[in-house]
C-alpha positions as CSV (number, residue, x, y, z in Angstrom):
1,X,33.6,72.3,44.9
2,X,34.8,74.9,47.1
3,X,35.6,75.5,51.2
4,X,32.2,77.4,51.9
5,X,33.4,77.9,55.6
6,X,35.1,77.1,58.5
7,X,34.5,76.7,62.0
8,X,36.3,76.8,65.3
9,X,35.9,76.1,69.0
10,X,38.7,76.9,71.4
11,X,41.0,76.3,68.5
12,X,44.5,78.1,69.6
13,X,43.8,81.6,69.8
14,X,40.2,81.3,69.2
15,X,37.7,81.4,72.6
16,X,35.0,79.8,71.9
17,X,33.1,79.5,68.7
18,X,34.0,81.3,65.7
19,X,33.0,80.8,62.1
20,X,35.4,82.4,59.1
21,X,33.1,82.6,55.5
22,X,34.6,81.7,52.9
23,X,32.7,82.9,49.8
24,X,33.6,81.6,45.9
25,X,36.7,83.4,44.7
26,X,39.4,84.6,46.5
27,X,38.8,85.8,50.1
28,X,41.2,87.6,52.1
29,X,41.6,87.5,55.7
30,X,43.4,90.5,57.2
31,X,44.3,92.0,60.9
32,X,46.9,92.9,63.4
33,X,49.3,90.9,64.3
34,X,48.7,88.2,66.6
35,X,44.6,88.4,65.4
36,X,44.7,84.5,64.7
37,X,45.2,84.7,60.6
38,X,48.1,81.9,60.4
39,X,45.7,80.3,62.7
40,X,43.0,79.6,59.9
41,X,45.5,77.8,58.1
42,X,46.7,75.8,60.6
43,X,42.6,74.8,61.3
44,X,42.2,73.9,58.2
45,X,45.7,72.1,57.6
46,X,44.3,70.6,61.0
47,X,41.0,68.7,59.4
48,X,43.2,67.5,56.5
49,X,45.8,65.8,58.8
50,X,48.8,67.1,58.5
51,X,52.3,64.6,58.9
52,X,53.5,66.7,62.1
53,X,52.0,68.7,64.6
54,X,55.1,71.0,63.8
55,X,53.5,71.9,60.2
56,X,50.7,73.8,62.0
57,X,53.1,75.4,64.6
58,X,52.6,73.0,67.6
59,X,54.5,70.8,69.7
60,X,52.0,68.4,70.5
61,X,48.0,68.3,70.3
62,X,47.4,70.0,73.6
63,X,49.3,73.4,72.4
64,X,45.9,73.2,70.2
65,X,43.8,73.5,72.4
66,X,42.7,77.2,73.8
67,X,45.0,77.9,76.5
68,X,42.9,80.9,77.6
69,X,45.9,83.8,77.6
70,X,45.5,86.1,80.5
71,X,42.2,86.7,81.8
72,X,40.2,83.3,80.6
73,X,40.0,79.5,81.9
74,X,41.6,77.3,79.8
75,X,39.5,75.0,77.6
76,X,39.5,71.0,77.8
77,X,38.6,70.7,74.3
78,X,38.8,71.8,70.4
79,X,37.5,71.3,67.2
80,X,37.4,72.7,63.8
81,X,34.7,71.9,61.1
82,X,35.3,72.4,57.5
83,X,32.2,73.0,55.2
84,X,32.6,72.2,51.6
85,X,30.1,72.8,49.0
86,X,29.4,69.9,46.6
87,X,27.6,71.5,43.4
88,X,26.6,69.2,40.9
89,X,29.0,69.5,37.8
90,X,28.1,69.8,33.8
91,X,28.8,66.1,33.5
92,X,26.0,65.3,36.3
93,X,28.8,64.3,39.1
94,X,30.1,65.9,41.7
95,X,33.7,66.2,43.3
96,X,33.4,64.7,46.3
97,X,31.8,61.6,45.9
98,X,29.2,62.2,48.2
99,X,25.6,62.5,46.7
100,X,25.1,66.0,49.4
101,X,25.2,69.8,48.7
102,X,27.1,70.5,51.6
103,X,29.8,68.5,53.4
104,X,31.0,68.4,57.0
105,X,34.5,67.2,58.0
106,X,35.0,67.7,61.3
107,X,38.0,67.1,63.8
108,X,38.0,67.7,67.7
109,X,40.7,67.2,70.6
110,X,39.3,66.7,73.8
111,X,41.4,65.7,77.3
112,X,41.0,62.9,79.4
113,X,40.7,63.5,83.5
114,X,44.3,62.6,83.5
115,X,45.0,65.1,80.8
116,X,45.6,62.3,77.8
117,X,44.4,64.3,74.2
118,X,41.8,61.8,72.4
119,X,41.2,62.8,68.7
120,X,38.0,62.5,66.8
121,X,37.0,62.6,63.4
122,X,33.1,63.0,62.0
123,X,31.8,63.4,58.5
124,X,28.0,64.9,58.3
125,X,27.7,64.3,61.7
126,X,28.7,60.8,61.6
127,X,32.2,59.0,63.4
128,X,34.6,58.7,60.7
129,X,38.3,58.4,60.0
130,X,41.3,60.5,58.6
131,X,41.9,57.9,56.0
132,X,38.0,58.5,54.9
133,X,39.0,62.9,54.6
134,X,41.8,61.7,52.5
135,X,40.1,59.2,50.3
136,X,37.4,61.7,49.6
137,X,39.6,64.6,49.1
138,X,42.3,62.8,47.4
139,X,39.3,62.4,44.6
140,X,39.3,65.9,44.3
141,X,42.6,66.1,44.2
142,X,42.8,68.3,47.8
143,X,45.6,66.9,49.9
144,X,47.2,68.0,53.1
145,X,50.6,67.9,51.5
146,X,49.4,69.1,48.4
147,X,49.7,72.8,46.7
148,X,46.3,73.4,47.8
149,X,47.4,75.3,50.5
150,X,50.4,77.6,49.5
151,X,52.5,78.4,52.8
152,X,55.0,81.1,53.5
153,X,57.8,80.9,51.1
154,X,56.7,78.5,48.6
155,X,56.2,81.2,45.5
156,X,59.9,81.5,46.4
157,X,61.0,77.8,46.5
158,X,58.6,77.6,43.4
159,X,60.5,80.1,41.5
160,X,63.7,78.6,42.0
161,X,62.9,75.1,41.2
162,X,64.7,73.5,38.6
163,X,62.6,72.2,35.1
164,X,61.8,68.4,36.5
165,X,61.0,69.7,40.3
166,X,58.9,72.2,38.9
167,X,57.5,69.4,36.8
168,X,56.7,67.2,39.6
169,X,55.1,70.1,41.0
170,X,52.8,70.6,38.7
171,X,52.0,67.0,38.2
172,X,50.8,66.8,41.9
173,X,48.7,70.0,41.3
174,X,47.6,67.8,38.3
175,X,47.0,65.1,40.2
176,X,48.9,63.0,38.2
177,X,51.5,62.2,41.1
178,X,48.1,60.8,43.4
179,X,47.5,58.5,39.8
180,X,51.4,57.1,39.7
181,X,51.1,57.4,43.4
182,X,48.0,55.0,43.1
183,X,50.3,52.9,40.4
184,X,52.8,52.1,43.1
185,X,50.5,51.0,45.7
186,X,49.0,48.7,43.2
187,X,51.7,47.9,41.9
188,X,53.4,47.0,45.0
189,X,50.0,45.1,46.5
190,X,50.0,43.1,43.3
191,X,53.8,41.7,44.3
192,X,52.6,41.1,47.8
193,X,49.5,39.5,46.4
194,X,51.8,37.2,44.0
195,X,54.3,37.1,47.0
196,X,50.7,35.8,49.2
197,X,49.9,33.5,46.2
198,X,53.5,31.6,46.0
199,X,53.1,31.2,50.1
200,X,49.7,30.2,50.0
201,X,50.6,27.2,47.1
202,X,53.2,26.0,49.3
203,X,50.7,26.0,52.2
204,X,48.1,24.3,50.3
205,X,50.4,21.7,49.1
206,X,51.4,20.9,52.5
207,X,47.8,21.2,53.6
208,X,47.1,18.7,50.9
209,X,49.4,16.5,51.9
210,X,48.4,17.1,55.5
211,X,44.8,16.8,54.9
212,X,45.9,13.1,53.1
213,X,47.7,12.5,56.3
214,X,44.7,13.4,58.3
215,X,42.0,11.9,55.9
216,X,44.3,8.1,56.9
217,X,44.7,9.2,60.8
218,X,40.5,10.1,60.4
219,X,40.1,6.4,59.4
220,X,42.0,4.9,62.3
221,X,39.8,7.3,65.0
222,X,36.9,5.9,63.6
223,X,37.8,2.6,63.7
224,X,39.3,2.8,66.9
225,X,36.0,4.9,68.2
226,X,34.0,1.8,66.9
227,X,35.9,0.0,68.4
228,X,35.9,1.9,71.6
229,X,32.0,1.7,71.3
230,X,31.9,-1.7,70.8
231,X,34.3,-1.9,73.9
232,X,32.3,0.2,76.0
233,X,29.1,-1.4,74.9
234,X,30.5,-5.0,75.8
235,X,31.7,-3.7,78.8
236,X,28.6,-2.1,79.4
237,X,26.2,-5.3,79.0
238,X,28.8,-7.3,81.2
239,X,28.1,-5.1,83.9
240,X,24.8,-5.1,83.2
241,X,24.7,-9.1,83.0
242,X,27.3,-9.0,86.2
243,X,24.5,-6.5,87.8
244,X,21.4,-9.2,87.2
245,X,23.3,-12.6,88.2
246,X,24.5,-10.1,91.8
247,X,21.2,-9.0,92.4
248,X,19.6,-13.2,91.5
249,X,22.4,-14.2,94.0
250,X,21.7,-11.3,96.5
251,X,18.1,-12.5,96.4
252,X,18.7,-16.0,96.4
253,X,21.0,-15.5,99.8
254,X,18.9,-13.2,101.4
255,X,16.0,-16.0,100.9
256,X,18.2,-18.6,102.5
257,X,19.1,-16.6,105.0
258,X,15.8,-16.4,106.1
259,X,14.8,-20.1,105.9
260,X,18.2,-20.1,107.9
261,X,17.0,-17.7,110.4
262,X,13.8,-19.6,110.7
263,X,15.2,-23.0,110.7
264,X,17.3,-21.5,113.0
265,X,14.8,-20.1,115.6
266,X,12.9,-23.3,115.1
267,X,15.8,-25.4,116.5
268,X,16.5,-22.7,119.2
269,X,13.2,-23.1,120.2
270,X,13.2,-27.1,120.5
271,X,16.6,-26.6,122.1
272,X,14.8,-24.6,124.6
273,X,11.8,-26.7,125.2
274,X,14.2,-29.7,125.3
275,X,16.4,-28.0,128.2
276,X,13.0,-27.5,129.8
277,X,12.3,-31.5,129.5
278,X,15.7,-32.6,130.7
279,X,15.8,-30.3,133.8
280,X,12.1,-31.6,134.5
281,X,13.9,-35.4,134.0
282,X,17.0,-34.3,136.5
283,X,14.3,-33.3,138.8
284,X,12.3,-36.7,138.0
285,X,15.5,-38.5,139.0
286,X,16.5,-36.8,141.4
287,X,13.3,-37.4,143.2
288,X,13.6,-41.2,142.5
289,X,16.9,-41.0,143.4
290,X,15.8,-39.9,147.1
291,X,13.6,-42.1,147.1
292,X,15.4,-44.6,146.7
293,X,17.7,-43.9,149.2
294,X,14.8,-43.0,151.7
295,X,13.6,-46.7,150.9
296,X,17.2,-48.4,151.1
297,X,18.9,-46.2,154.0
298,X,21.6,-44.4,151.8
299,X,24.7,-45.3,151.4
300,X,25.7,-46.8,155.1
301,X,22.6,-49.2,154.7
302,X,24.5,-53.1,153.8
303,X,22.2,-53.2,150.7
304,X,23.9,-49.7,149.8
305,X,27.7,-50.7,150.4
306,X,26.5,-53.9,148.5
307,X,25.6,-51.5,145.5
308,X,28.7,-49.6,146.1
309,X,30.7,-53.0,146.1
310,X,29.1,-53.6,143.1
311,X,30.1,-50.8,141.0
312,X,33.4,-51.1,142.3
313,X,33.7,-54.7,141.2
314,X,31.8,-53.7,137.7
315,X,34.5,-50.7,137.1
316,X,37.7,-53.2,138.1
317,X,36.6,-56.3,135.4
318,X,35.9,-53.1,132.8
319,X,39.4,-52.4,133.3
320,X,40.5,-55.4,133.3
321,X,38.7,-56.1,130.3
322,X,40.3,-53.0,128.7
323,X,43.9,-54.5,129.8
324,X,42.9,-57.9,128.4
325,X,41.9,-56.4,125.4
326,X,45.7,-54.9,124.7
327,X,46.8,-57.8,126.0
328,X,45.7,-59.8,123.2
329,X,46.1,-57.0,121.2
330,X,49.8,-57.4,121.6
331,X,50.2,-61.4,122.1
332,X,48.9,-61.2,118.7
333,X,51.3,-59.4,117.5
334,X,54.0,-61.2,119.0
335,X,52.2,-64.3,118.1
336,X,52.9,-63.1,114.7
337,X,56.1,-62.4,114.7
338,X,56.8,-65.9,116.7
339,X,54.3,-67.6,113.4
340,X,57.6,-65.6,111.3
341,X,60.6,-66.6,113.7
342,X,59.1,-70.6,113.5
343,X,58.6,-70.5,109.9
344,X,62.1,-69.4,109.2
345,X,63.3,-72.5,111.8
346,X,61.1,-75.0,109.6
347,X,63.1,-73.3,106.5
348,X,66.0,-73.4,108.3
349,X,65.5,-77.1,109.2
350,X,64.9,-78.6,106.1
351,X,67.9,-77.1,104.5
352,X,70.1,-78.8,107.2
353,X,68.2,-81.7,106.6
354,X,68.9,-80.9,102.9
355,X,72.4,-80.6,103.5
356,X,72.3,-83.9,106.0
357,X,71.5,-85.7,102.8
358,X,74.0,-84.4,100.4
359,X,76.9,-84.5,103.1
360,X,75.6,-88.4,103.2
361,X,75.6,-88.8,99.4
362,X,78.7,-87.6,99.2
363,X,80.6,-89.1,102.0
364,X,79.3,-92.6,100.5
365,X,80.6,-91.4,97.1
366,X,84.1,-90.5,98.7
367,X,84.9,-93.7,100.2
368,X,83.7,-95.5,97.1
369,X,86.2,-93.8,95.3
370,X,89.0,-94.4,98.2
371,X,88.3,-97.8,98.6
372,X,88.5,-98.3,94.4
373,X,92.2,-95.8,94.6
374,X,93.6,-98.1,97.7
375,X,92.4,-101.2,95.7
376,X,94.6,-99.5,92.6
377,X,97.6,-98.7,94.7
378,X,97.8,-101.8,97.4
379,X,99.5,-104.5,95.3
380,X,97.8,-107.8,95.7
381,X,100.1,-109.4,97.6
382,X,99.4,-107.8,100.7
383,X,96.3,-109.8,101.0
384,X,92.7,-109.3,101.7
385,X,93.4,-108.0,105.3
386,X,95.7,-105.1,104.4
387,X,92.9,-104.0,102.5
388,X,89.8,-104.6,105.5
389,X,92.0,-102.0,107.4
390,X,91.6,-98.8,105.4
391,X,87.5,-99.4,104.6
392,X,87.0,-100.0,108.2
393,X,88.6,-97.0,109.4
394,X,86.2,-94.7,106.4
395,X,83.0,-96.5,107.8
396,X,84.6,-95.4,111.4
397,X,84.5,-92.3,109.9
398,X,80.9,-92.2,107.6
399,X,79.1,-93.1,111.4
400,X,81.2,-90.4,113.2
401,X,79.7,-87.9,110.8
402,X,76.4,-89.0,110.8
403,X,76.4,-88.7,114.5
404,X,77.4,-85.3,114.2
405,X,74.8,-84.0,111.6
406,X,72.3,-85.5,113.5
407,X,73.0,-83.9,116.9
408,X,73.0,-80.7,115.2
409,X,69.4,-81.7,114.0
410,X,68.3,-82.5,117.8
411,X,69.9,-79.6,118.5
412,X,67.7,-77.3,116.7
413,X,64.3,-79.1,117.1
414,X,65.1,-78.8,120.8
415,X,65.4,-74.9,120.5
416,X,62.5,-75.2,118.5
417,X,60.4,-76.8,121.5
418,X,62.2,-74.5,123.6
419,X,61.1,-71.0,122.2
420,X,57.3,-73.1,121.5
421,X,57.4,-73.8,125.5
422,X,58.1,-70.4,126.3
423,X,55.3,-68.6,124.1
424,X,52.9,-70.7,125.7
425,X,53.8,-70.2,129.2
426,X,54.0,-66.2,128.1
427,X,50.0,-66.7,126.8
428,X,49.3,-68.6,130.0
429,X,50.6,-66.1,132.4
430,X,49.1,-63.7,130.9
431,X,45.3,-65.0,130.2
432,X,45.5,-66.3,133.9
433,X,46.9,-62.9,135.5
């Protein structure tokens, strides 16, 4: 494998296109100063990607870019194209593992309207990356920070590199340093693999235990989403039942509010022809009522005042009738409550008499026993007439007594009469007027 040629557009100094051969061997590019021959380096250091802009003598990607000196336009863009050739080796392979003769990396700079640089990379033609140029390069052990290009005062730091620098060197034209390079990246991705692998235990073990926690919380959704259903289904065919005994009701009332209506219009209508009957009866009697008093005179005829006495007479008895009525109404009453005032004098009179008697009983009993103590206490001496005096004056006393309790008797029967007399003079006056 070898750098067959390179090609530049608007690269730096370069206007336009221009395309350096580069033949097998050693191939030396010569000119003035200021001709543009740092400035194949720097294209080619360009399509390997270098760390800094600086390396290739550049502030920044636009200085890159063909300013167009004194008498040109400036260009908007640049690109350099390197073209390998990619023999087939003794061993059947080739160093670039590319199965083409030829390869094409290719690198352009282009600004935007507002003057931003946008970078491009192709291989063959195709978009591509930088980290694809390095892989590929890298397997023919051609890097941009290698020894394959030898820069201005390296022979020199070369020569005065002590034995283990100058080693290293050597290893990296080797391309031993890209293999213990390569060591250290896998190296290091293995410990953040392992590093992945210790954090992706703990997270399956708390998964686990999640996914235990979630398989239990799964069983109570569908549990509560059967019941749900069953909720929602119940609900569902008591609105549905609710729905069919409304619209049965709904039915029912709008047929009886039709038989209502024509019930209703029926009646109105016999209301109406009755009206139309009773005004032809007002009329009836009102015609017989003229007549009559065409035939009788009206009211100033005798036979009319007699009518009109008449009613007058009729009306008065009705009321008096009425006031009769109450009348009695209220003589019952009293009637009662006399039937109640001459039942408590009959109870009243029989326990005087009641008491009459025992006062009697015992007054005889008292002078028995006085007439016995004065027959005890008089000596007998004193004769039988001593003795006549004292029973005499009890039996003086016994009659006295007895006249008493019985004008108290007369006493009441005579109120009794009295209050009888004067209930039936009341009924009397009042039957009578």
């Amino acid at each position: 494998m070898y750098l067959k040629s390179l090609e530049v557009l608007n690269f730096k100094s370069f206007k336009g296109e221009v395309t350096v051969p580069l033949d097998r061997g050693f191939t030396a590019i010569t000119g003035p100063n200021g001709s543009g021959k740092s400035n194949c380096g720097d294209a080619i250091q360009f399509v390997l990607g270098p760390k800094s802009n600086r390396v290739i003598r550049a502030q920044n990607s636009t200085d890159l870019i063909f300013n167009g000196g004194k008498n040109s336009k400036p260009a908007r863009n640049c690109s350099v194209t390197l073209v390998f050739a990619n023999p087939v080796m003794s061993n059947g392979r080739r160093r670039l593992p590319l199965d083409k003769d030829e390869i094409r990396m290719s690198r352009s700079i282009r600004l935007t309207s507002s003057n931003n640089p946008v970078t491009t990379y192709k291989l063959n033609g195709e978009d591509s990356t930088q980290k694809v140029f390095h892989r590929l390069l890298g397997a023919a052990n051609a890097r941009p920070d290698g020894y394959n290009i030898v820069l201005q005062g390296d022979v020199t730091s070369l020569a005065k590199m002590t034995a283990n620098e100058r080693r290293k060197v050597l290893d990296n034209v080797a391309g031993v340093t890209s293999y213990d390079d390569e060591i250290r990246k896998a190296t290091k991705q293995k410990d953040m693999v392992e590093n992945y692998l210790d954090r992706i235990g703990l997270l399956e073990k708390e998964q686990l235990e999640r996914l235990s926690t979630l398989a239990k919380e799964r069983h109570v959704a569908q549990k509560a989403k059967e019941v749900s259903d069953a909720i929602h289904l119940t609900n569902a065919m008591l609105l549905q039942s609710r729905y069919a005994t409304l619209k049965n009701e709904l039915a029912f009332h709008i047929e009886e509010r039709q038989k209502y209506l024509t019930e209703s219009q029926r009646l109105l209508d016999e209301h109406k022809a009755t009206e139309k009957v009773v005004l032809e009866l007002d009329d009836k009697i009102a015609e017989l009522q003229n007549e009559i008093n065409r035939l009788t005179g009206g009211e100033t005829s005798e036979l009319g005042q007699a009518i009109q006495a008449l009613h007058v007479a009729i009306e008065l008895n009705n009321d008096r009738l009425q006031e009769a009525a109450n009348e009695e109404a209220e003589e019952a009453e009293e009637a009662d409550v006399l039937g109640e005032q001459l039942s408590e004098a009959n109870d009243e009179l029989q326990a005087f008499v009641s008491s009459l008697e025992s006062a009697n009983d015992a007054l005889k009993q008292a002078l028995a026993d006085l007439e016995e103590a004065r027959a005890e206490v008089l000596p007998a001496a004193e004769g039988e007439e001593e003795r006549e005096v004292p029973r005499r004056r009890g039996q003086r006393h016994l009659r006295a007594y007895n006249l008493l309790l019985r004008g108290r008797c007369f006493l009441s029967l005579l109120n009794l009469l009295l209050l009888l007399h004067n209930l039936f003079l009341r009924s009397r006056n009042r039957f009578f007027g």
